[in-house]
Z-matrix of the N, CA and C atoms (Angstrom, degrees):
N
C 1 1.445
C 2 1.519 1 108.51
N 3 1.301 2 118.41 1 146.29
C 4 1.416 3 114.54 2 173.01
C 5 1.559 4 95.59 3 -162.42
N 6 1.361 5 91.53 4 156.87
C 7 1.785 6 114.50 5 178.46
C 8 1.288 7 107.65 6 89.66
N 9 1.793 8 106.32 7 -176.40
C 10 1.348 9 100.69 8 -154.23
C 11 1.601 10 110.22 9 -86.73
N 12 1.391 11 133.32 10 145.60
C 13 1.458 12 133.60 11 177.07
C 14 1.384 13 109.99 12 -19.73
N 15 1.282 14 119.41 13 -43.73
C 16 1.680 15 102.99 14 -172.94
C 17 1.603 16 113.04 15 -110.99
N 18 1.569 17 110.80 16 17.30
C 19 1.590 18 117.40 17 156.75
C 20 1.399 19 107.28 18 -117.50
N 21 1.303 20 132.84 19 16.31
C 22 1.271 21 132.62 20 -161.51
C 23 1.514 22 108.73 21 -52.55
N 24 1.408 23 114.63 22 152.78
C 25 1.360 24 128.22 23 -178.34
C 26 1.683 25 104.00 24 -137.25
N 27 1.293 26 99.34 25 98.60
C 28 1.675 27 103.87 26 167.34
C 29 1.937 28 106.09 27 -91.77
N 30 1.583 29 100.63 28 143.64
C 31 1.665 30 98.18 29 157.73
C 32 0.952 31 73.61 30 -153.08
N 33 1.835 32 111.70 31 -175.52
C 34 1.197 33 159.20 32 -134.02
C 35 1.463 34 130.47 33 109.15
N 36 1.680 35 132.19 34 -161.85
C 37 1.059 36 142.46 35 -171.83
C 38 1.223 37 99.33 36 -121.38
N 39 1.741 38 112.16 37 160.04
C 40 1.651 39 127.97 38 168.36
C 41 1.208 40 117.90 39 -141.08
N 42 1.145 41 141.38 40 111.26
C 43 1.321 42 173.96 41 -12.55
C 44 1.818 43 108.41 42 115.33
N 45 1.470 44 117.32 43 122.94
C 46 1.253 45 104.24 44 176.49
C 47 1.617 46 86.55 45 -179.51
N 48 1.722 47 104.53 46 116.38
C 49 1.424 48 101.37 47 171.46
C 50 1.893 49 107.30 48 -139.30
N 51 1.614 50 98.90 49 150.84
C 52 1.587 51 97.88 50 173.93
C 53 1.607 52 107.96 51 68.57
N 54 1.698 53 109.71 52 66.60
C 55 1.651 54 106.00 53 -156.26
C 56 1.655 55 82.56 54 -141.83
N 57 1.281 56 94.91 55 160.00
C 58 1.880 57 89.85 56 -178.06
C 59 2.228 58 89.66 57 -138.36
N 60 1.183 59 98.11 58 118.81
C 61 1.651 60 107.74 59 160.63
C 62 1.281 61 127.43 60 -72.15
N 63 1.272 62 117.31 61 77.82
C 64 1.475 63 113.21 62 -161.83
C 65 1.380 64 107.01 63 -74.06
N 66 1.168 65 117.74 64 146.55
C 67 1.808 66 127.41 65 -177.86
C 68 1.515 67 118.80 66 59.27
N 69 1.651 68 109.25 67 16.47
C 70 1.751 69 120.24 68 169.33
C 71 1.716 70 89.00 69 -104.06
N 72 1.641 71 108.58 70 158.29
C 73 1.255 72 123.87 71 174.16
C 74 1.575 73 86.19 72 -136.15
N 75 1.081 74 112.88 73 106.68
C 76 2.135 75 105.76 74 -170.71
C 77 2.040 76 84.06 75 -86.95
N 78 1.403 77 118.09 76 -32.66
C 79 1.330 78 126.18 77 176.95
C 80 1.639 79 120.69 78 -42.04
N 81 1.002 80 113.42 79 -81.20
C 82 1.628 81 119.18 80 170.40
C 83 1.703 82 108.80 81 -66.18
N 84 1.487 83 110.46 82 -1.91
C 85 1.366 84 104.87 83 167.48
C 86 2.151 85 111.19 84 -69.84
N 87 1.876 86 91.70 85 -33.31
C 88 0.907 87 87.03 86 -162.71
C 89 1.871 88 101.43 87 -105.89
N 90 1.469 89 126.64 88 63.31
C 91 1.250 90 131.30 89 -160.78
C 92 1.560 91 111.13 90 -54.52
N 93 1.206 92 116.08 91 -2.42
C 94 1.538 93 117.04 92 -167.26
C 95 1.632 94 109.80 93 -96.42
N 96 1.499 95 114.83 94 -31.44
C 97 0.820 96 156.50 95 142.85
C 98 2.047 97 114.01 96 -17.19
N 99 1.511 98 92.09 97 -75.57
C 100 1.284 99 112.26 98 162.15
C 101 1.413 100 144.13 99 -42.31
N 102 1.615 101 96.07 100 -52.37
C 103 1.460 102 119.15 101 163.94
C 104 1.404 103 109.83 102 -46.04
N 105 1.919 104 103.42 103 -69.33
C 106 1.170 105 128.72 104 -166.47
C 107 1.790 106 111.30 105 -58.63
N 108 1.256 107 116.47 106 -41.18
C 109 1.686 108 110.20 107 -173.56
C 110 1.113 109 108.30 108 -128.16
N 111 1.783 110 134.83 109 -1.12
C 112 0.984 111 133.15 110 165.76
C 113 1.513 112 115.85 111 77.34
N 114 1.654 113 91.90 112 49.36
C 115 1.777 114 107.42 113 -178.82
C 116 1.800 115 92.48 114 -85.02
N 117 1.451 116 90.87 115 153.04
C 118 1.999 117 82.93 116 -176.93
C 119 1.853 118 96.09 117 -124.67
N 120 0.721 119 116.66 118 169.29
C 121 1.848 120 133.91 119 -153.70
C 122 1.562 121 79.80 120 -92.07
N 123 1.233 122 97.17 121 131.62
C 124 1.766 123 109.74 122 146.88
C 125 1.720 124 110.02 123 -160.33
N 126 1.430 125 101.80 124 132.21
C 127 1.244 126 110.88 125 -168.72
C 128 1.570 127 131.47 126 -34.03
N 129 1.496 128 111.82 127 -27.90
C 130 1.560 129 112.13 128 -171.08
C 131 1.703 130 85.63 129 -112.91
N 132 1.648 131 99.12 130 -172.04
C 133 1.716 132 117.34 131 -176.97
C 134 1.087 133 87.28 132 -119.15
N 135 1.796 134 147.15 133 128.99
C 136 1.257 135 151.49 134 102.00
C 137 1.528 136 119.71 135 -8.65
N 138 1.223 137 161.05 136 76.80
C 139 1.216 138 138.64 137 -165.29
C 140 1.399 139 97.96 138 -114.94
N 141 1.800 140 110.13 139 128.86
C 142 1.134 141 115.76 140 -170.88
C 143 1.953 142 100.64 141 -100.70
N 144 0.816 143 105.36 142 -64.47
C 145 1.432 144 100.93 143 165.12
C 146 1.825 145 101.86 144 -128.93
N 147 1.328 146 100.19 145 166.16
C 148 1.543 147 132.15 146 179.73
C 149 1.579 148 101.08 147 -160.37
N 150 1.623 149 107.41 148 135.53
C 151 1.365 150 130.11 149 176.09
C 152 1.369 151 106.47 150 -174.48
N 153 1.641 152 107.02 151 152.44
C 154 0.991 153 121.25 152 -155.86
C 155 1.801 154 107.59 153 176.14
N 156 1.949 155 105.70 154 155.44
C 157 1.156 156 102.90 155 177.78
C 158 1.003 157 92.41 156 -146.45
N 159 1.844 158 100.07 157 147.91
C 160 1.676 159 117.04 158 -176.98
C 161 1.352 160 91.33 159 -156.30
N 162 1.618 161 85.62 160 171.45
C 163 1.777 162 135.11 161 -176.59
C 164 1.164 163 101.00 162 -123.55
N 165 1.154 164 122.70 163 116.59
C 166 1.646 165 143.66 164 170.31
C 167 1.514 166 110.32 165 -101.65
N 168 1.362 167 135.57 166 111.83
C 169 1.245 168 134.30 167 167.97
C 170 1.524 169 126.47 168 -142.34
N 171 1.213 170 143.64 169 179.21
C 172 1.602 171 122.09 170 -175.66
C 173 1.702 172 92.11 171 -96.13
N 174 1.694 173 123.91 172 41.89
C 175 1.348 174 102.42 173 147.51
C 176 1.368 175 103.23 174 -122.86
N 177 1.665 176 119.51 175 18.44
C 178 1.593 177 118.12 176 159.88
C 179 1.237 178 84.10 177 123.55
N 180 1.554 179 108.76 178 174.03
C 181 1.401 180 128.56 179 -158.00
C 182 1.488 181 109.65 180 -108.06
N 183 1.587 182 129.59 181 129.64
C 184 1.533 183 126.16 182 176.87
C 185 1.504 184 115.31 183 -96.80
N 186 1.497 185 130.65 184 113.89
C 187 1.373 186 104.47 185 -179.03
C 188 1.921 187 95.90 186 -113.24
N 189 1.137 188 81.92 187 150.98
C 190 1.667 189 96.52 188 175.09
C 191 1.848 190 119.98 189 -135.17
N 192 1.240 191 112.36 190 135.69
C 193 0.891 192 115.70 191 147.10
C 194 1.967 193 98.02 192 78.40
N 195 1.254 194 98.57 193 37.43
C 196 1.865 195 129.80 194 -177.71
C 197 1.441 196 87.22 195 -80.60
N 198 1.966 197 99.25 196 121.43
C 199 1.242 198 87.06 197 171.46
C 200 2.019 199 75.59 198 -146.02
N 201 1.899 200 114.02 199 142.77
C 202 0.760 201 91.38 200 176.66
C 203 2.416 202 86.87 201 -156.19
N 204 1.471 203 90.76 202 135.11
C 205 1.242 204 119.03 203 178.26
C 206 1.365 205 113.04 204 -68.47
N 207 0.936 206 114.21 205 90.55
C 208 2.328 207 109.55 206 158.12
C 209 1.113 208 99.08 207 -101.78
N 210 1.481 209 125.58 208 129.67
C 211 1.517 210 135.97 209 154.07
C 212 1.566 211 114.80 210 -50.55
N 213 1.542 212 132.08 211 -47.63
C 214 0.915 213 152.84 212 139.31
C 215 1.804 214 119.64 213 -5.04
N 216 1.125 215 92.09 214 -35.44
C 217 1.909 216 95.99 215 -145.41
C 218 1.629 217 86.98 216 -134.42
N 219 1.756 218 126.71 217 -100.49
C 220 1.102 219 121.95 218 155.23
C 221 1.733 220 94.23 219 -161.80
N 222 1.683 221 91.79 220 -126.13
C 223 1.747 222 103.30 221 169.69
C 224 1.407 223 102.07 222 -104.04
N 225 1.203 224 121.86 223 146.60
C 226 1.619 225 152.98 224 163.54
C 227 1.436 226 125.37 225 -144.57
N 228 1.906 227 86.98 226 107.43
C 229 1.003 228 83.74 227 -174.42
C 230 1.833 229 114.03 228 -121.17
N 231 1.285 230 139.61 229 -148.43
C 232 1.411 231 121.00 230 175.66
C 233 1.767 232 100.30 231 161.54
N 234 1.612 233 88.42 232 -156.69
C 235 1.753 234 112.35 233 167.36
C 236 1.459 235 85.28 234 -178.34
N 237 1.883 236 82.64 235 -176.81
C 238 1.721 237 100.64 236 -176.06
C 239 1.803 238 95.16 237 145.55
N 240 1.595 239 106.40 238 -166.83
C 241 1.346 240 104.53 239 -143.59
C 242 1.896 241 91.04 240 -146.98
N 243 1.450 242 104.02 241 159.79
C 244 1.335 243 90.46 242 -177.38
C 245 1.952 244 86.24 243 -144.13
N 246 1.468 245 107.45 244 105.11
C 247 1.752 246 114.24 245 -167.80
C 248 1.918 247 106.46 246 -53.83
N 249 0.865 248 107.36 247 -148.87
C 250 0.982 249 119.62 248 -176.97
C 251 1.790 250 140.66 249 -101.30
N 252 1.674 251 81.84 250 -16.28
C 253 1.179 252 127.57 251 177.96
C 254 1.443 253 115.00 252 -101.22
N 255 1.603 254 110.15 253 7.12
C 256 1.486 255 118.78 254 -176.86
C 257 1.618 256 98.58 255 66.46
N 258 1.317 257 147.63 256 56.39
C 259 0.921 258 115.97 257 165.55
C 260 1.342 259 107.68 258 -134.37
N 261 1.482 260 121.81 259 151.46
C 262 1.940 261 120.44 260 -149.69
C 263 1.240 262 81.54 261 -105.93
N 264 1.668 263 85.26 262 148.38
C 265 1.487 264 118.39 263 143.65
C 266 1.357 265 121.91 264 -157.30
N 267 1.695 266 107.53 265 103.84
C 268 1.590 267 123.85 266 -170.50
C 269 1.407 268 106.93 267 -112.46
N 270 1.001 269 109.02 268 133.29
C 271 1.761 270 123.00 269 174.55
C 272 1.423 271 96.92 270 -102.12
N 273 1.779 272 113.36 271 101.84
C 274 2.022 273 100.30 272 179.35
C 275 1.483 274 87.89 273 -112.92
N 276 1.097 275 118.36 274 -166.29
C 277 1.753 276 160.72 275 -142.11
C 278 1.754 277 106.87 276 -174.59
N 279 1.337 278 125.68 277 107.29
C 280 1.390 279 118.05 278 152.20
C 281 1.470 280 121.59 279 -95.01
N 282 1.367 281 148.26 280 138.45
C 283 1.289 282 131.93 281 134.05
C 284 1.264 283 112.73 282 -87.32
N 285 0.624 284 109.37 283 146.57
C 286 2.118 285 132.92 284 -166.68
C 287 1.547 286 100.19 285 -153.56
N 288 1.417 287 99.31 286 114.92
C 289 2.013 288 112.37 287 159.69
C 290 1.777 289 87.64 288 40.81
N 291 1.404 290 132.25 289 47.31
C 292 1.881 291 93.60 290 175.71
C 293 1.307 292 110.13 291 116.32
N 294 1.200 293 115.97 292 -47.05
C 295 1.710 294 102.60 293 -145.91
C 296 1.876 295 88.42 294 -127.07
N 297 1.756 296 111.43 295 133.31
C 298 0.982 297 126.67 296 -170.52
C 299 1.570 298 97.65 297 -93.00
N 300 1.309 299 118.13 298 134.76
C 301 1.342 300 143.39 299 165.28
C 302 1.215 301 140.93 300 -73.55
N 303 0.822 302 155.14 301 6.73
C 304 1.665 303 154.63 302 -127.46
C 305 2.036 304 91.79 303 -57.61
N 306 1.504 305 108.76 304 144.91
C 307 1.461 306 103.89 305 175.77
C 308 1.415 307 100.40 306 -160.90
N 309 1.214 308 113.83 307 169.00
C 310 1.282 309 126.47 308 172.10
C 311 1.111 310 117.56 309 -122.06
N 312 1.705 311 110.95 310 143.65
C 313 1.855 312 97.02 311 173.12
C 314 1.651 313 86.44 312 -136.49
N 315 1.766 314 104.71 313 124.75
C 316 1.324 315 121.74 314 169.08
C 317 1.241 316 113.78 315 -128.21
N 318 1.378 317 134.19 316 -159.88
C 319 1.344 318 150.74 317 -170.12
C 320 1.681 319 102.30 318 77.97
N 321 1.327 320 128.54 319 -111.26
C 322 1.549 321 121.17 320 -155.92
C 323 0.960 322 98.30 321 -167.81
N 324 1.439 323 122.24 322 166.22
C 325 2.108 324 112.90 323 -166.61
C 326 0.868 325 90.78 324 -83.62
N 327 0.862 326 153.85 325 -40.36
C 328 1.901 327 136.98 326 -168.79
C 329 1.752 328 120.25 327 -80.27
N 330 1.475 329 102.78 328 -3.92
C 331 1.704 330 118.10 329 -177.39
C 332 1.699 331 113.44 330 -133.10
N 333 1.200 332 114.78 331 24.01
C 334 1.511 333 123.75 332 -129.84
C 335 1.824 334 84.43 333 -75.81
N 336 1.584 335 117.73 334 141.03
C 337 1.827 336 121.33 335 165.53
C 338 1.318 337 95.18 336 -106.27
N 339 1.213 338 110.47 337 135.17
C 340 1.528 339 128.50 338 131.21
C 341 1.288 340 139.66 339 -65.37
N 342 1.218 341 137.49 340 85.64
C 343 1.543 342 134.79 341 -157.52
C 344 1.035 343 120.95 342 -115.88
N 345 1.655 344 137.13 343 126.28
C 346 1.531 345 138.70 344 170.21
C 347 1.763 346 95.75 345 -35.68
N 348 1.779 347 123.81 346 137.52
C 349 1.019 348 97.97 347 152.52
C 350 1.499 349 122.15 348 -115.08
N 351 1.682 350 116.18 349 102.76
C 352 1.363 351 113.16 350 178.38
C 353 1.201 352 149.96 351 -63.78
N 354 1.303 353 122.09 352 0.54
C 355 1.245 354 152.78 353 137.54
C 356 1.768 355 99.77 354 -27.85
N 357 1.706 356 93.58 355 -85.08
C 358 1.518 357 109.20 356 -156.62
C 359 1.871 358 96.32 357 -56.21
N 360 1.596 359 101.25 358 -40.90
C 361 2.009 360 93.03 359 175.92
C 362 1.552 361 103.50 360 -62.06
N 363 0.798 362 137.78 361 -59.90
C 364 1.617 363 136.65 362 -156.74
C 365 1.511 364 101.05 363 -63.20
N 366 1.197 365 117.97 364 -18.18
C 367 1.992 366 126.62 365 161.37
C 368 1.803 367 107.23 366 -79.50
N 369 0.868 368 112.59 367 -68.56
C 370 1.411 369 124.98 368 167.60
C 371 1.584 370 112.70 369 -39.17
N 372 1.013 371 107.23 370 -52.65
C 373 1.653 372 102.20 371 172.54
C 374 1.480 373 115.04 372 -79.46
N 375 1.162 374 129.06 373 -29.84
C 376 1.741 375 132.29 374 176.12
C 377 1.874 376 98.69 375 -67.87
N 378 1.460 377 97.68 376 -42.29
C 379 1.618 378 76.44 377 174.34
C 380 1.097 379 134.00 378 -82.16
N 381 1.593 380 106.23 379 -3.90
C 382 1.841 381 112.64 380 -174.65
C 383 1.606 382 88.94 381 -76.40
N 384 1.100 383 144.03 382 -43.41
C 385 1.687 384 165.78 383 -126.43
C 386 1.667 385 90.10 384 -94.91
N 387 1.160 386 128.18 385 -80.54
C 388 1.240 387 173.82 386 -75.04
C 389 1.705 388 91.60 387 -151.84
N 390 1.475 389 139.26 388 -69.07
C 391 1.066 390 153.80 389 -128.31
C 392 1.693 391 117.26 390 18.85
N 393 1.076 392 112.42 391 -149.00
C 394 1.061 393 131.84 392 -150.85
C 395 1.613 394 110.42 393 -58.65
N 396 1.209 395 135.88 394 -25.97
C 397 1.157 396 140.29 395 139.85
C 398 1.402 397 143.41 396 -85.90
N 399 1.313 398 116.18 397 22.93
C 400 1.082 399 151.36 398 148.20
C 401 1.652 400 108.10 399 56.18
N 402 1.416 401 132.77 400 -139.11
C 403 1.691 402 127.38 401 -178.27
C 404 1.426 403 101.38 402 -42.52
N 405 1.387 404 111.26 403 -48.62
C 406 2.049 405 114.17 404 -151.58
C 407 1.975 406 83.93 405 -58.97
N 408 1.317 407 101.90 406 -56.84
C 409 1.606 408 105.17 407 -156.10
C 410 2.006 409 98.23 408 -60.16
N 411 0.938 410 122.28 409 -28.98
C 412 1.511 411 126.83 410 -151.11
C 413 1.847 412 82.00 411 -94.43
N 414 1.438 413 133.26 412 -47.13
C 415 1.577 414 102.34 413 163.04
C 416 1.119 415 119.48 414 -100.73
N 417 1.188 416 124.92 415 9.52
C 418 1.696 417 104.40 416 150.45
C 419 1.483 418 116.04 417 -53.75
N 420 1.541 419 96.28 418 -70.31
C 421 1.881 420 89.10 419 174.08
C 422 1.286 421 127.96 420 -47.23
N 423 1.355 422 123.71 421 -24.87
C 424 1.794 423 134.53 422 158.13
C 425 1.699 424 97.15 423 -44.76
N 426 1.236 425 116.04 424 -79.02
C 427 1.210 426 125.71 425 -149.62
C 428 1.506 427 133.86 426 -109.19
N 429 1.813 428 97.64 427 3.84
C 430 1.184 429 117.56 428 -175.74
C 431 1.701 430 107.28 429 65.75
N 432 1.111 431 110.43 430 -161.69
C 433 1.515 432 118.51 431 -165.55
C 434 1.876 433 122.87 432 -29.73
C-alpha cells in the first residue's frame, strides 16, 4: 500500500486454489460458451486455481495477467479494469475441450455480461488463415511481390 489514506494505492497478487462458489453458475453465465464447447450448467463454480495481479486505486482497479481454472468450463484467462463506478472491462480468452474463445465480460459487478468477443475471433481467425505475417503475407502470396 502506499500514499495518502484517501489516494491510497494498493497492488499485489491473488492466489486462490481448490475453492467451490456456492450458488454461482460462472457456466450458463457464459451461454455462448455452451453452445460453442458444450460446457453444461451446474449450480456452484469448482475453482481449481485463480490468480491474478492488480492495482487498486480511487481511479479504478487494474487486473493483469487473470488466469483462472474450472474443471467444469476450462482455462480463462485475460485482464481488464473495473472504473470506479463499478463498471467492467475484461478482455478474456477461454480454452474449452479445443476450441479457443476470445470473450468479454462488461456491464458492472452486480449486472456483469459475458460476451463472445468477435472482434478478437475475426483477428484470431485472419491470423490462423493468414499466419504469421498476417494481410501483407496473405497478398503477397495472392499477388506475388
Amino acid at each position: 500500500m502506499e500514499g495518502a489514506l484517501d489516494r491510497l494505492v494498493t497492488s499485489g497478487t491473488l492466489s486462490l486454489d481448490n475453492t467451490r462458489l456456492a450458488g454461482f453458475d460462472l457456466g450458463s453465465k457464459m451461454a455462448f460458451l455452451e453452445a460453442l464447447a458444450g460446457v453444461n450448467a451446474n449450480p456452484n463454480t469448482e475453482i481449481q486455481t485463480l490468480g491474478a495481479s492488480f492495482r487498486a486505486s480511487p481511479a479504478g482497479t487494474q487486473v493483469e495477467n487473470l488466469r483462472l481454472v474450472v474443471p467444469s468450463i476450462g482455462n480463462l484467462e485475460g485482464a481488464g479494469s473495473v472504473s470506479p463506478s463499478n463498471a467492467l472491462a475484461f478482455q478474456m480468452r477461454a480454452a474449452v475441450r479445443g476450441v479457443r474463445v476470445p470473450f468479454l465480460i462488461q456491464g458492472t459487478e452486480s449486472d456483469r455480461a459475458f460476451r463472445p468477443d468477435v472482434e478478437g475471433m475475426a483477428k484470431q481467425e485472419l491470423k490462423t488463415i493468414t499466419g504469421k505475417d498476417g494481410v501483407k503475407g496473405l497478398l503477397k502470396g495472392m499477388f506475388g511481390k
